[in-house]
LOMIKE-523863 format. One record per atom (N, C-alpha, C): residue in three letters; z, x, y. Coordinates in steps of 0.001 Angstrom, whole numbers, padded with zeros to 6 digits, always signed. Each point is the difference from the previous one (the first is absolute). Example, Ala and Ser with C-alpha at 12.3 -4.5 7.8 and 13.67 -1.06 7.14 Angstrom:
BEGIN
ALA+007800+013190-005690/ALA+000000-000890+001190/ALA+000000+000900+001200/SER-000720-000350+001050/SER+000060+000820+001190/SER+000730-000770+001090/
END
This chain:
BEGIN
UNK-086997+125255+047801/UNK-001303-000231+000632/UNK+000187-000514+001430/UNK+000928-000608+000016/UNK+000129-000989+001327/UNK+000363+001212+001296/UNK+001358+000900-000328/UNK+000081+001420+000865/UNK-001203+000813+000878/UNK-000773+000088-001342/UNK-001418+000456+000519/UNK-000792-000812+000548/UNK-000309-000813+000197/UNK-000712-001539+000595/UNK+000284+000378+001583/UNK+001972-000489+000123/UNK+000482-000057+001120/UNK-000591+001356+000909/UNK+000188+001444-000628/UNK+000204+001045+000671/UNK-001734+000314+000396/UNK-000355-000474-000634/UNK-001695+000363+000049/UNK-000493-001101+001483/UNK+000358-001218-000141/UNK+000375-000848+001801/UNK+000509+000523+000827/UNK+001068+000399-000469/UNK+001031+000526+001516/UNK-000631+001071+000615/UNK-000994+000987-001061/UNK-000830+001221+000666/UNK-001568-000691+000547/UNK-000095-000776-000697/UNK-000799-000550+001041/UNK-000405-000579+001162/UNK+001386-000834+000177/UNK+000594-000797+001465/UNK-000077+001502+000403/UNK+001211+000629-000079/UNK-000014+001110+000976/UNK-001443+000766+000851/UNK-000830+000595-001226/UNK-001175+000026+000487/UNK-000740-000778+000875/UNK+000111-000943-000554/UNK-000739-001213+000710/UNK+000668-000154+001471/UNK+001629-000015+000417/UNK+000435+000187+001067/UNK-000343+001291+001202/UNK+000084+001199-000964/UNK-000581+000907+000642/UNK-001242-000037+001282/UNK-000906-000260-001030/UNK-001260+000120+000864/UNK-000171-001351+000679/UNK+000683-000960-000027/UNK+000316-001271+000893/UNK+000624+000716+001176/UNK+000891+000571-000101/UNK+000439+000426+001367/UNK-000579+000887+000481/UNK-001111+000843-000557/UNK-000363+001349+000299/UNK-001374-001450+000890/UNK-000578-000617-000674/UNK-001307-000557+000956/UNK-000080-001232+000418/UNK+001761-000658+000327/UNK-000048-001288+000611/UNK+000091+000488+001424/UNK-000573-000440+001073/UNK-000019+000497+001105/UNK+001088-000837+001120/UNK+000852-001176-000789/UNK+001101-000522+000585/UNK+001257+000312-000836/UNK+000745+001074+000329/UNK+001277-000189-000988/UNK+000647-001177-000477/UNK-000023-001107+001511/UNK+001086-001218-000821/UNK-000835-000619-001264/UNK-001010-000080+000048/UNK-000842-000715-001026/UNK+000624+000768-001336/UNK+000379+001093+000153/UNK+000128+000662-001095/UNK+001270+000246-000582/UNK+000897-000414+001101/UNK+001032-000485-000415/UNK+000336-001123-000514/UNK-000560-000814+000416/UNK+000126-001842-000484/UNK-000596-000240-001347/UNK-000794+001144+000095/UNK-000757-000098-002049/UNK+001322+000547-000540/UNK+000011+001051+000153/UNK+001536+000931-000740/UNK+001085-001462-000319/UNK+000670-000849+001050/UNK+000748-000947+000156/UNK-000456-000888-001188/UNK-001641-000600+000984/UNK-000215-000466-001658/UNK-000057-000235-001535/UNK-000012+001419-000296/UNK-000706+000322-001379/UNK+002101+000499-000493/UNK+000663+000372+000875/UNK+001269+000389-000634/UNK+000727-001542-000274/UNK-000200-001321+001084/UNK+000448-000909-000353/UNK-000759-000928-001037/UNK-000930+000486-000408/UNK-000766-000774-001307/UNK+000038+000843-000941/UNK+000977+001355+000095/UNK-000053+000820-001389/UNK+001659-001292-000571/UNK+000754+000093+001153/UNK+001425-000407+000128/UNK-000177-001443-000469/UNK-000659-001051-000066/UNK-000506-001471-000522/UNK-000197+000661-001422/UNK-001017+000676-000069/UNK-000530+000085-001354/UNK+000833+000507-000986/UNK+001359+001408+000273/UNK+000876+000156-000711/UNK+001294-001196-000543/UNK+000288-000271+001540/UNK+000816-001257-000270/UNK-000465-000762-001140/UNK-001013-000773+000152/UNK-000858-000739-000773/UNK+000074+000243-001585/UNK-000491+001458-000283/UNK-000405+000379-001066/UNK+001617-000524-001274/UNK+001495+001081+001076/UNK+000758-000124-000581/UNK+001224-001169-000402/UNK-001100-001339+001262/UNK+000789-001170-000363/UNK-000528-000750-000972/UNK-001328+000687-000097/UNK-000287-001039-001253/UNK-000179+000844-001361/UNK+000481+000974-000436/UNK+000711+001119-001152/UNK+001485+000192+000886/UNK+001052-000599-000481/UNK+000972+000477+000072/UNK+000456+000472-000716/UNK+001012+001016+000172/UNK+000749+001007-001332/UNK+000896-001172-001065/UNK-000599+000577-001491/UNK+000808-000960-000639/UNK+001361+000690-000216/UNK+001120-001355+000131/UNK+001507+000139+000061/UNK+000405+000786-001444/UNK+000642+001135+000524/UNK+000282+001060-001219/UNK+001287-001220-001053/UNK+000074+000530-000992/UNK+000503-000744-001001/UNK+001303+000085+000340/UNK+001526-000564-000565/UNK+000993+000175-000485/UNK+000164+000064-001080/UNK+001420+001141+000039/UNK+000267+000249-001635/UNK+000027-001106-000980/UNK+000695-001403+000684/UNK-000322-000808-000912/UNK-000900-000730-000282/UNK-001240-000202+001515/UNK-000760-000464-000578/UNK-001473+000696-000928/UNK+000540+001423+000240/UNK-001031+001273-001086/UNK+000706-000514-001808/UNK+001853-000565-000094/UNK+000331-000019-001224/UNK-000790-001268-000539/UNK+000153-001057+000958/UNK-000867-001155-000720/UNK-001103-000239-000581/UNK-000484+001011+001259/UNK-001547+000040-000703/UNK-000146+000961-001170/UNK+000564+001091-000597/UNK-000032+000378-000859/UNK+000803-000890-001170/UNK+000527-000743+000432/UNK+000299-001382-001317/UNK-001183-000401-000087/UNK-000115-000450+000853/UNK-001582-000941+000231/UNK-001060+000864-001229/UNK-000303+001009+000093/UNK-001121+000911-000302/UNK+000584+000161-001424/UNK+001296+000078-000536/UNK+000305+000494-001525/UNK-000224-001773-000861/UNK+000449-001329+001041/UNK-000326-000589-001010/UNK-001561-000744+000123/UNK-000701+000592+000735/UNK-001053-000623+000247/UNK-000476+000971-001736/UNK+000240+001068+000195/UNK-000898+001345-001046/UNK+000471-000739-001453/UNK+001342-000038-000167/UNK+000752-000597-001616/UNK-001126-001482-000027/UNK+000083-000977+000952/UNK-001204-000928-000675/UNK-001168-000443-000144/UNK-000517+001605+000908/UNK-001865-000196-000181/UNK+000271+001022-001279/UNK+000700+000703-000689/UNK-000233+000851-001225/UNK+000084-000954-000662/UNK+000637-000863-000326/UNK+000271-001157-000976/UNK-001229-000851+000223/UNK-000794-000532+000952/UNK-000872-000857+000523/UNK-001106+000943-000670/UNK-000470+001473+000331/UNK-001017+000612-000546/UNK-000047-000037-001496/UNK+001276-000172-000505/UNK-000533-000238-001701/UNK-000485-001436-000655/UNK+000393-000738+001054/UNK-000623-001580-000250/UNK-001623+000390+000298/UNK-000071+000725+000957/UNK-001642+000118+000242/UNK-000433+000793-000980/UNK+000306+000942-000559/UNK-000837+000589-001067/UNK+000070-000725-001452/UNK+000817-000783+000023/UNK-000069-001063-001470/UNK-001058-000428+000478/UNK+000094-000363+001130/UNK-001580-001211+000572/UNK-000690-000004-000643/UNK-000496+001731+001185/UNK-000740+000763-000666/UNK-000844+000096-001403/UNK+001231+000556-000760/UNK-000001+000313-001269/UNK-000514-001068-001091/UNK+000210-001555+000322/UNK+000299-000968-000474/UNK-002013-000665+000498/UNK-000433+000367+000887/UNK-001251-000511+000568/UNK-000975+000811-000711/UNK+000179+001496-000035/UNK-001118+001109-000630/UNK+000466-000337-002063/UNK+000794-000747-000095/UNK+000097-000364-001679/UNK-001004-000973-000269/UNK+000141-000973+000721/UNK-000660-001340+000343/UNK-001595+000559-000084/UNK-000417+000800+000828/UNK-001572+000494+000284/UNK-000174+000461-001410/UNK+000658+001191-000634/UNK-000140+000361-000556/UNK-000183-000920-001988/UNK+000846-000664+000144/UNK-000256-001090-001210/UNK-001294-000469+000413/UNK-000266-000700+001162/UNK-001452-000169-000336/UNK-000740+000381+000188/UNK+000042+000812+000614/UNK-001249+001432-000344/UNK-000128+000593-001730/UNK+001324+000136-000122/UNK-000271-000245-001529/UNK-000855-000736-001005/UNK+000527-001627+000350/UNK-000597-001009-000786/UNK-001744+000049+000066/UNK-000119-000074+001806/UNK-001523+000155-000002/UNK-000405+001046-000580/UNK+000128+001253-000178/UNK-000345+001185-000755/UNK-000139-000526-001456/UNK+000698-000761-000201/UNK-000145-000474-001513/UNK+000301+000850-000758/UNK+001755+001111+000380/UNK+000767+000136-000415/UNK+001285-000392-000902/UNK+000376-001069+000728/UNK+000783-000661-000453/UNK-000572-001947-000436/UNK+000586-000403-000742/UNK-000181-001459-000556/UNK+001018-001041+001329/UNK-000783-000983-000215/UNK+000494-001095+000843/UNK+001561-000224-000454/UNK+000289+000338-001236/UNK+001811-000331+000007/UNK+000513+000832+000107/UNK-000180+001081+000095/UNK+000449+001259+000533/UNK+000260+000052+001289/UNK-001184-000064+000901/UNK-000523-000597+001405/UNK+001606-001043+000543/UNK+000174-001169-001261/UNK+001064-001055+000291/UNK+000814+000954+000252/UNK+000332+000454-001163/UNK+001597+000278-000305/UNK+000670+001221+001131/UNK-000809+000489+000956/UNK+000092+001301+000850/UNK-000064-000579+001261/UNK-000489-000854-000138/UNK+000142-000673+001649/UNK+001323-001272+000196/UNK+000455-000382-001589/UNK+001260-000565-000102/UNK+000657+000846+000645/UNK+000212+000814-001036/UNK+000971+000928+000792/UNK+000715+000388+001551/UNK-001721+000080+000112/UNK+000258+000910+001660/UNK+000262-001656+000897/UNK-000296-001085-000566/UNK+000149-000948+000538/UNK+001537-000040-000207/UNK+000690-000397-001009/UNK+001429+000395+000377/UNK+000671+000991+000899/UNK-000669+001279+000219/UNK+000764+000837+000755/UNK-000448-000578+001356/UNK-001020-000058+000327/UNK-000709-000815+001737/UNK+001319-000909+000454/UNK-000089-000971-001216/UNK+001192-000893+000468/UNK+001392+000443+000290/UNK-000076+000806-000832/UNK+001460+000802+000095/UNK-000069+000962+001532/UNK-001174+000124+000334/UNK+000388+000984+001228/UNK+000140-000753+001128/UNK-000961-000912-000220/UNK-000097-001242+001004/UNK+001061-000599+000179/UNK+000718-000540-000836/UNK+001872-000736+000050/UNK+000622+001082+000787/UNK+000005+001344-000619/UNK+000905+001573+000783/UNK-000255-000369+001636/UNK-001145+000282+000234/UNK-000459-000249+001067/UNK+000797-001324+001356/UNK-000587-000950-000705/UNK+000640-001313+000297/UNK+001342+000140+000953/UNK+000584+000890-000853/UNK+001535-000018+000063/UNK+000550+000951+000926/UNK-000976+001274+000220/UNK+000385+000728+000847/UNK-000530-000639+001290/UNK+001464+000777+000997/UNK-000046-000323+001415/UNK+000551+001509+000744/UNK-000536+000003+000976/UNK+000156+001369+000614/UNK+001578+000315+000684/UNK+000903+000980-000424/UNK+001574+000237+000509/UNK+000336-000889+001136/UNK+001140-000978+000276/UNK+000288-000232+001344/UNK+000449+000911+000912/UNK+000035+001299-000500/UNK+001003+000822+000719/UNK-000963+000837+000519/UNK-001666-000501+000344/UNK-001021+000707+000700/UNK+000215-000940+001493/UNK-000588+000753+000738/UNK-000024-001465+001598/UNK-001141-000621-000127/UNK-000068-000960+001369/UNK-000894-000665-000432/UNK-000789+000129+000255/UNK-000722+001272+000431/UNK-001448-000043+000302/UNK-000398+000890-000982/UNK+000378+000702-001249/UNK-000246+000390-001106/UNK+000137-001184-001372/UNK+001205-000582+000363/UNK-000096-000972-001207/UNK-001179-001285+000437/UNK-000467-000643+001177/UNK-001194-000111+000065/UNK-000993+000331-000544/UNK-000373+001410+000166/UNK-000751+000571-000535/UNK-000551-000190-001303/UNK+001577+000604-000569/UNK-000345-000581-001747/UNK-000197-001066-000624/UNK+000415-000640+001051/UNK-000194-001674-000565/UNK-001259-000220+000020/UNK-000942+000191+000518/UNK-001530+000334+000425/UNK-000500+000804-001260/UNK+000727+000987-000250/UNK-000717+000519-001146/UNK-000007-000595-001477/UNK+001872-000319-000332/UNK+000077-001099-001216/UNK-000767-001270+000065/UNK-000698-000402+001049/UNK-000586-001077+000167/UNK-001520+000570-000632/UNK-000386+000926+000204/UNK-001703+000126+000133/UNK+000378+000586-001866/UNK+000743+000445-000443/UNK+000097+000816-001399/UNK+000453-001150-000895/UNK+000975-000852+000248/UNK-000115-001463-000724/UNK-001185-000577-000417/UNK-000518-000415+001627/UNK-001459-000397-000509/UNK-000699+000787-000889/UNK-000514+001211-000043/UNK-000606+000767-000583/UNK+000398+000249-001575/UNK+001434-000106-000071/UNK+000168-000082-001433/UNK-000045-001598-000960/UNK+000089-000976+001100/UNK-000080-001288-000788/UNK-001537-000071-000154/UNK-001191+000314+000558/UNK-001203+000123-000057/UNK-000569+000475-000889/UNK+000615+001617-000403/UNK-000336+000807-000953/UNK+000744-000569-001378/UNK+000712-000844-000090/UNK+001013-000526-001038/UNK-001097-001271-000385/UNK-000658-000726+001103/UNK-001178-000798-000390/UNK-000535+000657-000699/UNK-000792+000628+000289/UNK-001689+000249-000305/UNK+000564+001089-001833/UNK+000995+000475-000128/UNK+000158+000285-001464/UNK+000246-001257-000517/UNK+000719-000686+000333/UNK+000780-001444-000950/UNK-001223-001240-000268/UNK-001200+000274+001210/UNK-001223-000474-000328/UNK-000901+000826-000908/UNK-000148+000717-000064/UNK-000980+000743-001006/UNK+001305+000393-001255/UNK+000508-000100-000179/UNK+000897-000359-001242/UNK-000415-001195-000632/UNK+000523-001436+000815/UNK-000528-001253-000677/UNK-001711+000325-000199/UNK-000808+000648+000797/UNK-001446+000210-000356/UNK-000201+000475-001419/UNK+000658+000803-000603/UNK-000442+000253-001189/UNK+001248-000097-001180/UNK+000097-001264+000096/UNK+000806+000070-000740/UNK-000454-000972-001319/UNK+000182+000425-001300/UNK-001347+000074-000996/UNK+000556-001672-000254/UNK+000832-000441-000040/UNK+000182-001455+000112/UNK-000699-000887+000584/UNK-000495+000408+001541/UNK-000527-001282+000546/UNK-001234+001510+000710/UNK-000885+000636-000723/UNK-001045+000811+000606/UNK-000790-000819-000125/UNK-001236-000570+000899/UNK-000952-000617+000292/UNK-001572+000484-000788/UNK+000187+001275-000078/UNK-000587+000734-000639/UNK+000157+001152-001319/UNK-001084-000179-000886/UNK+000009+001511-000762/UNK-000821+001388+000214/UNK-000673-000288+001020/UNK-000370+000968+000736/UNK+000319+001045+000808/UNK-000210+000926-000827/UNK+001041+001702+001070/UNK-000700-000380+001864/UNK-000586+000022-000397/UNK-001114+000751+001779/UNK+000509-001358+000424/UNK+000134-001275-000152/UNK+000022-001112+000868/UNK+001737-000222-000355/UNK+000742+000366-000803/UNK+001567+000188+000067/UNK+000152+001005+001656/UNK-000851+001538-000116/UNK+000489+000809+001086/UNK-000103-000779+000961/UNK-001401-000225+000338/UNK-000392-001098+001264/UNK+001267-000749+000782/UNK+000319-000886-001026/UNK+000785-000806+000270/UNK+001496+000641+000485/UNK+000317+001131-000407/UNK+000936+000862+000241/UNK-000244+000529+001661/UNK-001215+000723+000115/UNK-000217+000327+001142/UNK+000081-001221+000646/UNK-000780-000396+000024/UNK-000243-001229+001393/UNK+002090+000000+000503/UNK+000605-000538-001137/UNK+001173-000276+000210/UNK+000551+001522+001014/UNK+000275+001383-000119/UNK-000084+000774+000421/UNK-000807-000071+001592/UNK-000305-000131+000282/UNK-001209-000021+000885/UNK+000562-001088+000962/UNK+000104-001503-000367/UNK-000033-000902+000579/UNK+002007+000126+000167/UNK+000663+000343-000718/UNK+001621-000217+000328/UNK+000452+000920+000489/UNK-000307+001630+000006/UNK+000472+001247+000294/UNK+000718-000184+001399/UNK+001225+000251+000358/UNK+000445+000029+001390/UNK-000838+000957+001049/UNK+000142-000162+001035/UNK-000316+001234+001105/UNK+000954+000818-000258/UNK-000824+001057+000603/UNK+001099+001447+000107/UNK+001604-000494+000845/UNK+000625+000482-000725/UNK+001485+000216+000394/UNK+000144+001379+001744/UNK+000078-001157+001103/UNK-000170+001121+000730/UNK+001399-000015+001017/UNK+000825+000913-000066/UNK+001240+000126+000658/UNK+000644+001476+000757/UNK-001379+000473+000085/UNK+000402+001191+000472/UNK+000130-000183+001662/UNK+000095-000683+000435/UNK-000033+000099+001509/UNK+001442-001046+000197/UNK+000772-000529-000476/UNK+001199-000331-000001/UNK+000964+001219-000607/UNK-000429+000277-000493/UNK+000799+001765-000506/UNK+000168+000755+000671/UNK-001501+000073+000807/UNK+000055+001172+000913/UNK+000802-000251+001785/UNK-000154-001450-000337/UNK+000971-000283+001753/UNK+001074+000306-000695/UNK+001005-000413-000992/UNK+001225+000122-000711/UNK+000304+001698+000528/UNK-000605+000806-000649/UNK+000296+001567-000004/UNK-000116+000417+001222/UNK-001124-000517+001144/UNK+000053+000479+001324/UNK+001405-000457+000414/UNK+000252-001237-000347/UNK+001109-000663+001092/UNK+001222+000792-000410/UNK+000205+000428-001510/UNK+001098+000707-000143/UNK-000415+001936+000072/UNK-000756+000244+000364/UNK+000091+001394+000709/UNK+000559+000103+001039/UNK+000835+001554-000315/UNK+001116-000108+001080/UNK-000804+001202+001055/UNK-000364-000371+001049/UNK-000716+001466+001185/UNK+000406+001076-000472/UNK-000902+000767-000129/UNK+000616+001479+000142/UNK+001306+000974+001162/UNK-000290-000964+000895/UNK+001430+000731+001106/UNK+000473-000986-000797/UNK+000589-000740-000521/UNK+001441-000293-000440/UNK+000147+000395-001298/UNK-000600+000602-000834/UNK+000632+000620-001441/UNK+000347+001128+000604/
END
């Protein structure tokens, strides 16, 4: 687009020069514009290309690093993406038991005994979690990165590890406050409602990660 921009000006200056000289009735005047307009094309190029300078083509070794860079960044967001779909997986169980219960599908110890469960695994993903830390053998403006992300997905899983391990103790037929289905759900929701984490949001630390390790096209 820019080719055509330029060439579509340059035929216009010209034009525009043309009939400047054809009906200025002092040549020097018409020279000193020419002077003009060539030493403010000459500012404005200068200009343009000092502030876009050409980026420095790669070396072989520093094209090999970064393709280190890029294989182990990929080996531990594949491993990191299956922690997110347990999340996942582990949050739509949760809805789903009590969507159940309120349906008045399932019984309040039923209700218990399914959210035990998934309450053990929460914890269990949550400890996994805990423990992971992103390769040292990334630099540091990627392992930054991730540290930013294990930070925001920690939170998010110790949150979501709440709000089951609370609506677990909620119905648990030992200490239920109630024998009432509709005011058991209640009490379920509200809990739901009032503990649920915010969305898990990390896509924009991902996406500087993958820009920063794209390698230009002139250097592949």
């Amino acid at each position: 687009m820019l080719p055509y921009i330029t060439a579509i000006l340059a035929i216009a200056t010209i034009i525009l020069l043309v009939l400047l000289y054809r009906h200025l009735p002092n040549r020097r005047i018409f020279w000193y514009f020419c002077f003009t307009l060539a030493f403010t094309g000459f500012l404005a190029y200068v200009f343009v290309h000092s502030s876009h300078p050409e980026p420095p083509v790669m070396s072989a070794e520093e094209k090999y690093e970064m393709q280190q860079q890029q294989h182990t960044f990929m080996i531990w967001y594949a491993d990191y993406q299956k922690d997110i779909d347990q999340l996942d997986h582990n949050w739509q169980l949760y809805h789903s038991i009590l969507e159940a219960f309120k349906e008045d599908a399932i019984s309040i110890q039923t209700a218990y005994v399914r959210l035990k469960q998934l309450e053990d695994e929460s914890r269990q993903l949550r400890d996994r979690l805990a423990q992971k830390n992103p390769p040292l053998s990334l630099n540091d403006t990627c392992y930054d990165l991730l540290i930013e992300v294990m930070q925001k997905t920690r939170a998010y899983a110790e949150a979501q590890y709440r709000t089951i391990a609370l609506s677990r103790a909620a119905c648990d037929p030992v200490h239920l406050r109630s024998d009432d289905q509709k005011e058991q759900s209640r009490s379920l929701q509200d809990i739901m409602i009032r503990e649920s984490p915010t969305g898990l949001f990390t896509a924009s630390e991902i996406s500087a990660i993958r820009n920063y390790l794209t390698i230009p096209e002139e250097d592949q």
